[in-house]
Structure formats: structure tokens, C-alpha cells
C-alpha positions as CSV (number, residue, x, y, z in Angstrom):
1,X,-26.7,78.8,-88.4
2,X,-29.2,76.6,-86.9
3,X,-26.7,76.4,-83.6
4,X,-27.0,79.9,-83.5
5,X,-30.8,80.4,-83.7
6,X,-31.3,77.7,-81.3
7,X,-28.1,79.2,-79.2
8,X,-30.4,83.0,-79.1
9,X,-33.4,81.2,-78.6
10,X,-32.2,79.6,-75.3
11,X,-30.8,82.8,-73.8
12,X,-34.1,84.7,-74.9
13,X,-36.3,81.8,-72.8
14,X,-33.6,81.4,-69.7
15,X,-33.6,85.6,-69.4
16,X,-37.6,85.6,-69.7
17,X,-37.8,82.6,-67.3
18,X,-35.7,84.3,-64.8
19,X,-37.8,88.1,-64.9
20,X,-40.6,85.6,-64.9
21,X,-39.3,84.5,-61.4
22,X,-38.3,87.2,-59.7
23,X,-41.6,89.3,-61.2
24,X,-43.7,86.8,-59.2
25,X,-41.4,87.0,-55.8
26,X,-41.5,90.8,-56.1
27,X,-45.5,90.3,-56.6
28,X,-45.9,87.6,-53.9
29,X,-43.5,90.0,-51.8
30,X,-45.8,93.0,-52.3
31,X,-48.9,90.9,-51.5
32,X,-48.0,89.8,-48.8
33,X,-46.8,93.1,-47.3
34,X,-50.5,94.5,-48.3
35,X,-51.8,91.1,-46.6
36,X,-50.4,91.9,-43.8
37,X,-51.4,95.6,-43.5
38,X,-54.5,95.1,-44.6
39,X,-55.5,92.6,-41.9
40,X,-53.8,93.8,-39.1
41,X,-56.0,93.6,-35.7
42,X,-58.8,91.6,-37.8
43,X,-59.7,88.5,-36.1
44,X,-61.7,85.5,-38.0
45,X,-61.3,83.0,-35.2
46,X,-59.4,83.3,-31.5
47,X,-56.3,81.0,-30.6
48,X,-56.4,77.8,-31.6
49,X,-53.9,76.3,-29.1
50,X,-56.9,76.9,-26.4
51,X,-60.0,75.2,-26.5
52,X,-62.1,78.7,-26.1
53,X,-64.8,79.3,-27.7
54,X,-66.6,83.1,-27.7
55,X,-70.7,83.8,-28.0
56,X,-70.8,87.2,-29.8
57,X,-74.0,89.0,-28.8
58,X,-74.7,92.0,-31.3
59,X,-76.9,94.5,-29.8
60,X,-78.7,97.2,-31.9
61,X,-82.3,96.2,-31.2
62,X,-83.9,93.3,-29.7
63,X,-84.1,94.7,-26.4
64,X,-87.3,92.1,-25.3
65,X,-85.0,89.2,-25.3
66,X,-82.0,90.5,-23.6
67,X,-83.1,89.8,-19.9
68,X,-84.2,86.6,-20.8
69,X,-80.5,85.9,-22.4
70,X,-78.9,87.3,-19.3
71,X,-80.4,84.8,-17.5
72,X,-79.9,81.6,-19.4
73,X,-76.0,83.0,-19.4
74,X,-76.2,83.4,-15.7
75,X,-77.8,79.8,-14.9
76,X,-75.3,78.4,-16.8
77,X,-72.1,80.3,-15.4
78,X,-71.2,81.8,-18.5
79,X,-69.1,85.6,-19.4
80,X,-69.1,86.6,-23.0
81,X,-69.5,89.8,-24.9
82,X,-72.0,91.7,-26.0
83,X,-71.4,94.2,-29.5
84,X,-73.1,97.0,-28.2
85,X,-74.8,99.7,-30.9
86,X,-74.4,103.6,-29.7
87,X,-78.1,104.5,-30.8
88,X,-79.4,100.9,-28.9
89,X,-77.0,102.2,-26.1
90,X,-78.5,105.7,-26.0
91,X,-82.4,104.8,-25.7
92,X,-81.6,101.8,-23.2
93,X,-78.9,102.8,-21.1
94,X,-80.2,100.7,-18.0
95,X,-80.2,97.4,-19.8
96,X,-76.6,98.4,-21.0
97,X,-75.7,98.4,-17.4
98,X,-77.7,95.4,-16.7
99,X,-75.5,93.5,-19.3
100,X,-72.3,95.0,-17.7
101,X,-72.9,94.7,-14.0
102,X,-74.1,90.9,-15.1
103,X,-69.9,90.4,-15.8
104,X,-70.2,90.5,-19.6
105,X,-67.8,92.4,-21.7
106,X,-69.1,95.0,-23.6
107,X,-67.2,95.7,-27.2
108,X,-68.6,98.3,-30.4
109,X,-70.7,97.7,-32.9
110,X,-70.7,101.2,-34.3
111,X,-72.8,104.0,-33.9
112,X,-75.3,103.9,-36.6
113,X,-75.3,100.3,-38.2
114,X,-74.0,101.9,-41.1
115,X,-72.2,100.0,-44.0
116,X,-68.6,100.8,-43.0
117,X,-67.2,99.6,-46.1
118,X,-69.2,102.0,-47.2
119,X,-67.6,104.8,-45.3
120,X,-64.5,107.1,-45.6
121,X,-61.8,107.1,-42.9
122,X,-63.5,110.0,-41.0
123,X,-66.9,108.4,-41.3
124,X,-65.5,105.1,-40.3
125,X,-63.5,106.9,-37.3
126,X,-66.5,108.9,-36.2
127,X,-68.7,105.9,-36.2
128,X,-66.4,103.8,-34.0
129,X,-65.2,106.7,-31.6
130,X,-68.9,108.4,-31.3
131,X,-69.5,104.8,-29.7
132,X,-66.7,104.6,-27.6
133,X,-67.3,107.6,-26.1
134,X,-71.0,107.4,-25.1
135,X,-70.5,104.1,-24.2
136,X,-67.4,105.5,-21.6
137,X,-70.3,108.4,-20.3
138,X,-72.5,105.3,-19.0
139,X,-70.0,102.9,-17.7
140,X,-66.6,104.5,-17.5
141,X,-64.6,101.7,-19.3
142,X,-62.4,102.1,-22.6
143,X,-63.6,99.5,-25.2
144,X,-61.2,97.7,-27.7
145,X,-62.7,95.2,-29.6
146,X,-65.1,96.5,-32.3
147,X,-67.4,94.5,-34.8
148,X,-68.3,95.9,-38.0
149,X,-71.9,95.6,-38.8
150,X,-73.5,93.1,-41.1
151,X,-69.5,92.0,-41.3
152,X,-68.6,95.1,-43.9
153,X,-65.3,96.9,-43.9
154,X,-62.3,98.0,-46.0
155,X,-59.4,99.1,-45.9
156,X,-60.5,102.9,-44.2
157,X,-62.2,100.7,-41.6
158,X,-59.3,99.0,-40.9
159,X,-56.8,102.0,-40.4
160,X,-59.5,104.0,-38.7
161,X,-60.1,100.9,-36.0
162,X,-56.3,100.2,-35.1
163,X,-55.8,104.1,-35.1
164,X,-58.7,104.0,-32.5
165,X,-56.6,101.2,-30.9
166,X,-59.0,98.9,-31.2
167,X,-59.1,94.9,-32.7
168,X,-61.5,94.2,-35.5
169,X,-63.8,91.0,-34.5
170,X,-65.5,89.7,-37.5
171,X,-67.0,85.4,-36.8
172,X,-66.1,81.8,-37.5
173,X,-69.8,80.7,-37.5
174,X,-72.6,83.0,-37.9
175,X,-76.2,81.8,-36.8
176,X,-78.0,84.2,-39.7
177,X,-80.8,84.7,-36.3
178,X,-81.9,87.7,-37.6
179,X,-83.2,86.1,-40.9
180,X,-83.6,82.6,-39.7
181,X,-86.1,82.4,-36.9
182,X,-85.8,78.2,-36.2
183,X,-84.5,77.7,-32.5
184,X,-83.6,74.3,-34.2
185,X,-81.5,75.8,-37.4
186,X,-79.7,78.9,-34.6
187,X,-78.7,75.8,-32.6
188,X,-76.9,73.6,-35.3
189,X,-75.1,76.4,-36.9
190,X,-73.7,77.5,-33.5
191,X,-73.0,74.4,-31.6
192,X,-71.9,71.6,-34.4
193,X,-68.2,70.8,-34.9
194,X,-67.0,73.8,-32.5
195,X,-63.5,73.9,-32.7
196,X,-60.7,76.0,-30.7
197,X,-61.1,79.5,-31.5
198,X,-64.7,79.6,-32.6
199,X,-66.1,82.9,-32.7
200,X,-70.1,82.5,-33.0
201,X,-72.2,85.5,-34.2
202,X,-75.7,86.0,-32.9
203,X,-78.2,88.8,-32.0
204,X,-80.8,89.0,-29.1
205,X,-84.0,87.1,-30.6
206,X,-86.7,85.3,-29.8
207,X,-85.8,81.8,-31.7
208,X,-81.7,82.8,-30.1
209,X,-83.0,83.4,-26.5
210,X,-85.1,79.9,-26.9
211,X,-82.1,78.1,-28.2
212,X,-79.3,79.8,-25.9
213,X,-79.6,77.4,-23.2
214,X,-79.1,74.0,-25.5
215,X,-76.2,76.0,-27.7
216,X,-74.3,76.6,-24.2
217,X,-74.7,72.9,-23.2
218,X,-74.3,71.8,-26.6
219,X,-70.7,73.4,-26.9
220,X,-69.6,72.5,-23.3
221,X,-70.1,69.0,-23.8
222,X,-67.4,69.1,-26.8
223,X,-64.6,69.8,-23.9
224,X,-64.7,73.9,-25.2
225,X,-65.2,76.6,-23.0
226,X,-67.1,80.1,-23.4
227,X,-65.0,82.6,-22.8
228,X,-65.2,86.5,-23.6
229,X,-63.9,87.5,-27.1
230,X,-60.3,89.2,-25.3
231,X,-59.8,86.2,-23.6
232,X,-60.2,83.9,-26.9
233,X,-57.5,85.9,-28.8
234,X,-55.4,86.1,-26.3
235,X,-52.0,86.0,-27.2
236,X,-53.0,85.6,-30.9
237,X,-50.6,86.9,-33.4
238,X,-52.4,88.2,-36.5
């Protein structure tokens, strides 16, 4: 009797064991299918096998500083991309063209600076397109690298940017300018322990424009290079 109990028991533990195991492959299997789809064309960081590092310049106000920024980049040899807003873009065309004839690449940053996590596929689409397409009207080129204010998407964001054909840039470091004004503070958080692939977020401020100069130096002198985002993910696979 007791060889029988203990006989059922075992088969009841090895079949529960077993469902257990393949429940969590079918699980881990699923996740990672949704993993995948859900962070296609999203970039955290650029390739790592290069020693490329990318200044992100977000542009939807801070127009005051830009020359100034334009400069230091110039002095200093250096091509990176600006994340251009569409309303910035429409009330100060001629400095978008300044930052483009200057050699810098010039990516999306939405229309509105809306929360596109926020926003349903259509919103998300018309945000990113709406861009795209006024940007074009000024300086006939087809963007394809697009940066989701404040950092916020989901899942519509995501379809709506690939269907757009366009790569998602989001940052490795982020120098929190626009609520940190301390040219000291901007210049640790961007230019300490870079590593290959960095992707440094910053906007066009006073305490940024100040510290630009030092961040450059500071990063070059750690065997890196500043290179345009396109040109740090470059042969990335996602």
C-alpha cells in the first residue's frame, strides 16, 4: 500500500515537474519573441566593437546657445547629430540650415514634444511623419533616426517609427541639462567612463554650451571618437 502511494506520488511530481518545464520554455519562448518585436530598431547604446561615441543634441528650444555650440563643435572638428523638433524647426528655419550646412546630421524629435507613450499609433505616426516632412521642405533630405521626447514610448511608438522606416535612438548617459544648470555636474555625467557605443543626451543650454568644449576634449583623450549617431550603430544588430 505504502509502495503504491509513494509509487502515484512520484508520477504526480515527475508529470508536474515536467509541464513545469516546458510551461517556462513556452513562456521564455514567447518573451523572447515579444522582446524581440518589441525592441526592434530601438537603440540604447551604438556598436561596441568601435570605439564611437555620439553627442545627441535635442533641439526644441534653446535657440540662444546653438551658434555658440556650432562653434565649439567646429573648433574642435567634430560631426554629430542634432534631434531636431518640427515646431522649433518651423519658427527657426535658418538656424536649422545653419546646423545642417555646418555637416551635422539632422534626426526627429517629434513634432510637438508630446508624450508618445502617451499617444496611439496614428498620433505616434503623425507626430514623427509631420516632422519628417517639414523638415524635407527646408532641406530636402529623408531622416531616419528619431528620438522620442523626454525618452517616452510604447509599443504604438515603436510600430509607428519602423513603419516610418525609421531607428528609435533613446541614450547611454543623459546629462539632465535641462534641469541641472552646473557646467561642472553636465561635464561629469557626459565625459566620465565613456565607453564604446556611448550615446550622450543633451540639449542646447547655457551651462551645456559652457561645458561643450571640456566634454569634447574630455572624451577624446579616453582614445573614443565623436561620431554622428548612423555612424555609431553601424552595423549594429538589434
Amino acid at each position: 500500500m505504502k509502495n503504491k502511494i509513494f509509487i502515484t506520488f512520484f508520477i504526480n511530481i515527475t508529470i508536474i515537474s515536467m509541464l513545469t518545464f516546458f510551461g517556462v520554455i513556452a513562456f521564455s519562448d514567447r518573451t523572447k519573441s515579444v522582446f524581440n518585436i518589441e525592441t526592434k530598431n530601438v537603440y540604447y547604446h551604438g556598436n561596441t566593437n568601435y570605439n564611437n561615441v555620439s553627442l545627441m543634441i535635442n533641439v526644441y528650444w534653446g535657440s540662444e546657445y546653438i551658434e555658440s555650440m556650432l562653434k565649439t563643435l567646429d573648433e574642435h572638428n567634430i560631426k554629430t547629430t542634432f534631434f531636431i523638433g518640427g515646431l522649433w524647426a518651423s519658427k527657426e528655419p535658418e538656424l536649422l540650415l545653419k546646423i545642417f550646412e555646418s555637416g551635422h546630421e539632422i534626426a526627429n524629435h517629434g513634432f510637438y514634444h508630446k508624450s508618445h507613450d502617451k499617444l496611439d499609433y496614428q498620433q505616434n505616426k503623425n507626430e514623427i511623419e509631420n516632422n519628417h516632412k517639414l523638415v524635407k521642405s527646408y532641406l530636402n533630405i529623408d531622416m531616419n533616426l528619431f528620438a522620442p521626447p523626454s525618452g517616452a514610448y510604447g509599443s504604438q511608438t515603436i510600430k509607428a517609427s519602423n513603419d516610418l522606416g525609421y531607428k528609435m535612438i533613446m541614450w547611454t548617459k543623459d546629462t539632465i541639462d535641462w534641469r541641472d544648470k552646473d557646467k561642472n555636474l553636465i561635464i561629469k555625467r557626459a565625459s566620465t567612463k565613456n565607453k564604446n557605443g556611448d550615446l550622450i543626451l543633451m540639449h542646447p543650454t547655457k551651462a551645456t554650451s559652457e561645458a561643450l568644449s571640456t566634454i569634447i576634449t574630455n572624451i577624446l583623450s579616453q582614445n573614443l571618437k565623436i561620431v554622428p549617431v548612423s555612424q555609431n550603430i553601424c552595423d549594429y544588430i538589434v
